[in-house]
Residue, then its C-alpha position, 0 to 999 in steps of 0.5 A: x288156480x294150477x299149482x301156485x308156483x307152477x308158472x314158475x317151476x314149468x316151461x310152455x310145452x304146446x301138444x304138437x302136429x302130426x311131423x308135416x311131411x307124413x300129415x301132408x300126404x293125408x287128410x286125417x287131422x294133424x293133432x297129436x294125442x296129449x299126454x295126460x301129465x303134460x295136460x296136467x302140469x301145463x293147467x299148473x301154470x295157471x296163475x292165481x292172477x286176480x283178474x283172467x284177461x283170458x276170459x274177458x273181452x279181449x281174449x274169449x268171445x264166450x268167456x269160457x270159464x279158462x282157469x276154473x277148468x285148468x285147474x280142475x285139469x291139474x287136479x285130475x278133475x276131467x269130468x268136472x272140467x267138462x262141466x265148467x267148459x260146456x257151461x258156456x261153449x256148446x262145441x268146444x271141439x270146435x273151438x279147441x281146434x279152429x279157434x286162434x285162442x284169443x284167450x292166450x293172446x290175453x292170458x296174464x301170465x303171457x306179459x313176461x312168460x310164453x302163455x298157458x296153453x289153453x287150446x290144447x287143454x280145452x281140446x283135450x277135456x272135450x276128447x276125454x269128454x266124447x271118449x268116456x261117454x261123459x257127454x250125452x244128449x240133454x233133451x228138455x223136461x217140458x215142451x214150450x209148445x212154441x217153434x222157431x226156425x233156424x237157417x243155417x246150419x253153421x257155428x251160429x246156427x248149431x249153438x242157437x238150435x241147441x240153447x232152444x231146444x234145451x229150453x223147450x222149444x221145436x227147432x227146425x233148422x233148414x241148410x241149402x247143402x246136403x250136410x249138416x255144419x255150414x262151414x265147419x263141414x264144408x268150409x275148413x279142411x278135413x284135416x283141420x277139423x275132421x268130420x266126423x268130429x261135427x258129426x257126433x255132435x249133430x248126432x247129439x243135437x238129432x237125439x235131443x230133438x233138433x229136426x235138421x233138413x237139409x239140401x233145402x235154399x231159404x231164398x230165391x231160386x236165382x241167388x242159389x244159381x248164382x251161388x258157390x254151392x250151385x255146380x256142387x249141388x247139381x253135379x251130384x245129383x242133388x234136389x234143391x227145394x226152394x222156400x219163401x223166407x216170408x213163409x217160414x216166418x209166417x208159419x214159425x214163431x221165430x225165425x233166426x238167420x244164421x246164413x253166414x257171410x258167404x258173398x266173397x270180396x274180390x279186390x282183384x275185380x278190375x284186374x285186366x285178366x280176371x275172367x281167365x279159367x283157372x281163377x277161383x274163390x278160395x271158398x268154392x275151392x274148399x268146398x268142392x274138395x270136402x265134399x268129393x273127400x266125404x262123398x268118394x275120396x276124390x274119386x269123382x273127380x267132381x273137386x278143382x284140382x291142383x296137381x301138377x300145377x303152379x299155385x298162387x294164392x293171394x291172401x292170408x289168415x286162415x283161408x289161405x293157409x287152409x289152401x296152400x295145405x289142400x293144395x300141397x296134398x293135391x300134389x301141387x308143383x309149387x305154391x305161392x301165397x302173396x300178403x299185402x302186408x308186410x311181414x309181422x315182427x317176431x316179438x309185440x311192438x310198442x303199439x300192440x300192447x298185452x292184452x290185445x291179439x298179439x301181431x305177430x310172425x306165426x307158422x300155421x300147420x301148412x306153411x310147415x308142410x310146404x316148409x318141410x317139403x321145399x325148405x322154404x316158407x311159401x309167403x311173399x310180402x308186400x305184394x299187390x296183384x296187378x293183371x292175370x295173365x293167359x293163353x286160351x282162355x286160361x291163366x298162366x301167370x299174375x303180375x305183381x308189384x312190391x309195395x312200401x307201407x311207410x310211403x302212404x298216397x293219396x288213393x292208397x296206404x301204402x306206395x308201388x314201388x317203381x321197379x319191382x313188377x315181376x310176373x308169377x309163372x301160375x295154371x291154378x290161382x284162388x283168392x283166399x281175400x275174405x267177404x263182404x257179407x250174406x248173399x243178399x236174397x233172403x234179407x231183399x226178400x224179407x225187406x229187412x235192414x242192412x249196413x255198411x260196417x266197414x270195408x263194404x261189408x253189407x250185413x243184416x242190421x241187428x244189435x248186439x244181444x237183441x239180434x232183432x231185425x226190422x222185421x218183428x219175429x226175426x232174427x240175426x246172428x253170425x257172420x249174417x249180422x256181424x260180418x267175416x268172424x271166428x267160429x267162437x264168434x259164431x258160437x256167441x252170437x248163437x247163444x246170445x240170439x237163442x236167449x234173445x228168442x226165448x225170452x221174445x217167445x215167453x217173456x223172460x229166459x232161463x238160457x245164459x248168454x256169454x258170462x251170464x247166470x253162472x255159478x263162479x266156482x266148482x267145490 
């Protein structure tokens, strides 16, 4: 694959972010255009390795065809690169953008050398793709007569919609917002994926025959009062229809759940100050943000905001950068973001061998920015929030401890080191801590079976590759069924309930799931 020798003769060189302290002060994306030749030579240092690792199990979920279309970039073959990426991707712009690449993490040539740069060139055949009008709609030739209903509007769902609509049948996808894409509109900043980028695709899926209908709650009335999208929805001005999941199943032939895993995991709970003002779930900060961003620019008003205050945010990964980024835009006096964990090491240790997701120390697109601006990294390890702090019903601080993960106790991992409380001066704090599992309404309502996974995660029971549920007719897939995942994840579990739906629906399937059904090589 490549050039034979290209891993030899050619450094790793990534497409950079746009330079942090110009992105920071906007919400267009922070990619850069890629160089066609740099494109070309980094698909050169695809190594002929025997066995990719990149596409298997543990690098992509999807088992994207990595080396057939590196070297279809390297020998300038874009269209056709196309072709092998959407082969088992339905929203590579999605994944070339959102996805950590799992698939480097995997990649052979990354046990002695920096890894191919596999995200950059996905991204850009998918850009090309969009940019040259090579990508169209693709309606079926026949109609099945059969229709199935989707809820949810995410990853999970957008793939499923469009694997059965190709296939021939009537889908009619149903999203409680007022926009099309679950998380991927409403859930990841405007910077990190641009909306209108989701947009064309949803365009593409309307043209092929996709009916989407949104600001419509598959579920209780009393759940969606409850929920983050409640106060967003009402403030402007938003008519909610309120449907029977039972209904949809009675007068559908399938019905696919995709409702994500919106319920949030809030181990601050029993924190003595919780319920102060000024304590919001990182998810509810976001949305109401994206949404104010694409309804008016923010000149509603109708976003929580962090000028002129001190931020704290507790927890990592994605969500907690994705906070500290819109903070810091927002104008933010200073920015804190506390790990429970201990700072990863630069390097792979002993027991995170390759091909495994490499633990390591990473600088996402925010901490640069906070970085660029304050000349120091935003992150403090090792720390467990103990008490909210406030006046007038207001937050103004959160007091802390360090913690030692070497000195495990009875209760707990790690140890309180005795000494280290400090308090964190703070008028705005989000709690970036993850989910547990969907909101629990439809799956009450349909008496469909649940578990318990891991840490308290009640998601709908499903297996893997069937996605059928307790009840006949109905199906799982996404964060509903396997809990708190990636995007590609989502993508995968879309594709693979799709094909499990049509095969339900006539009695065998054409549709390929992750890795099945397909041709190994382009000529």
């Amino acid at each position: 694959m490549g050039k034979p020798t290209g891993f030899k003769e050619f450094a790793r060189e990534v497409v950079p972010y746009r330079d942090p302290l110009e992105r920071s002060g906007d919400y267009l994306e922070i990619f850069t255009p890629a160089p066609e030749q740099q494109l070309r030579t980094q698909g050169a240092r695809c190594m002929d390795c025997g066995v990719p690792f990149c596409q298997s199990n543990h690098g992509c979920p999807v088992d994207n065809l990595i080396p057939e279309w590196n070297d279809l970039v390297y020998h300038g073959r874009w269209q056709d690169a196309l072709d092998r990426l959407h082969k088992t991707n339905n929203f590579p712009e999605f994944t070339g953008r959102t996805c950590p690449a799992p698939c480097e993490g995997a990649c052979v040539l990354g046990i002695t050398n920096p890894p191919v740069t596999i995200k950059n060139i996905e991204n850009a055949i998918i850009d090309r793709g969009f940019d040259e009008g090579w990508v169209q709609p693709e309606p079926p030739e026949l109609e099945t007569g059969k229709r199935v209903a989707i809820v949810g509007s995410g990853p999970a769902g957008l793939a499923a919609a469009q694997q059965l609509r190709r296939a021939g049948h009537a889908v009619t996808l149903f999203e409680r917002a007022d926009r099309i894409g679950g998380l991927l509109m409403y859930g990841i900043p405007n910077m990190k994926l641009g909306k209108e980028v989701v947009e064309r695709r949803i365009d593409q899926m309307r043209a092929e025959g996709v009916e989407f209908r949104t600001c419509v709650h598959v579920g209780r009335a009393d759940e969606f009062e409850s929920g983050h999208m409640t106060g967003i929805m009402q403030e402007r001005g938003h008519d909610v229809t309120f449907v029977d999941p039972n209904d949809l199943a009675k007068e559908y032939d399938a019905l696919l759940l995709a409702i994500g895993a919106a319920k949030p995991f809030d181990p601050t709970g029993r924190c003595p100050g919780r319920d102060l003002g000024g304590i919001h779930n990182a998810i509810d900060f976001l949305t109401r943000n994206t949404k104010s961003l694409l309804d008016s620019e923010l000149a509603d008003g109708h976003f929580i905001s962090a000028k002129g205050k001190r931020v704290i945010v507790i927890g990592g990964g994605d969500t907690g950068a994705d906070c500290i980024g819109t903070s810091l835009r927002h104008g933010a006096t200073s920015i804190v973001n506390f790990e429970l964990l201990a700072q990863p090491p630069a390097d792979r240790t002993e027991n995170n061998p390759w091909p495994e997701w490499p633990r390591v120390y990473r600088v996402d697109y925010s901490h640069a920015e906070v970085e660029a601006r304050t000349g120091s990294d935003p992150r403090a390890y090792q720390v467990l929030t103990k008490e909210f702090l406030g006046k007038g019903g207001q937050v103004t601080g959160v007091k802390t401890v360090e913690v030692d993960w070497s000195k495990p106790t009875e209760n707990a991992p790690f140890a309180e080191i005795v000494g280290s409380e400090k308090v964190w001066p703070a008028e705005l704090v989000l709690l970036a801590t993850g989910f547990v599992g969907p909101e629990p309404d439809v799956g009450e309502m349909l008496d469909l079976d649940t578990q318990e996974p891991r840490r308290g995660w009640n998601t709908i029971t499903a297996e893997h590759g069937k996605f059928t549920t307790s009840k006949t007719g109905v199906f799982a897939a996404g964060d509903c069924r396997r809990g708190q995942s990636l995007v590609v994840w989502a993508i995968n579990e879309g594709r693979g309930a799709a094909r499990a739906i049509d095969e339900y629906l006539l009695g065998s399937t054409t549709l390929a799931a992750p890795g099945l059904n397909l041709p190994q090589q382009v000529v």
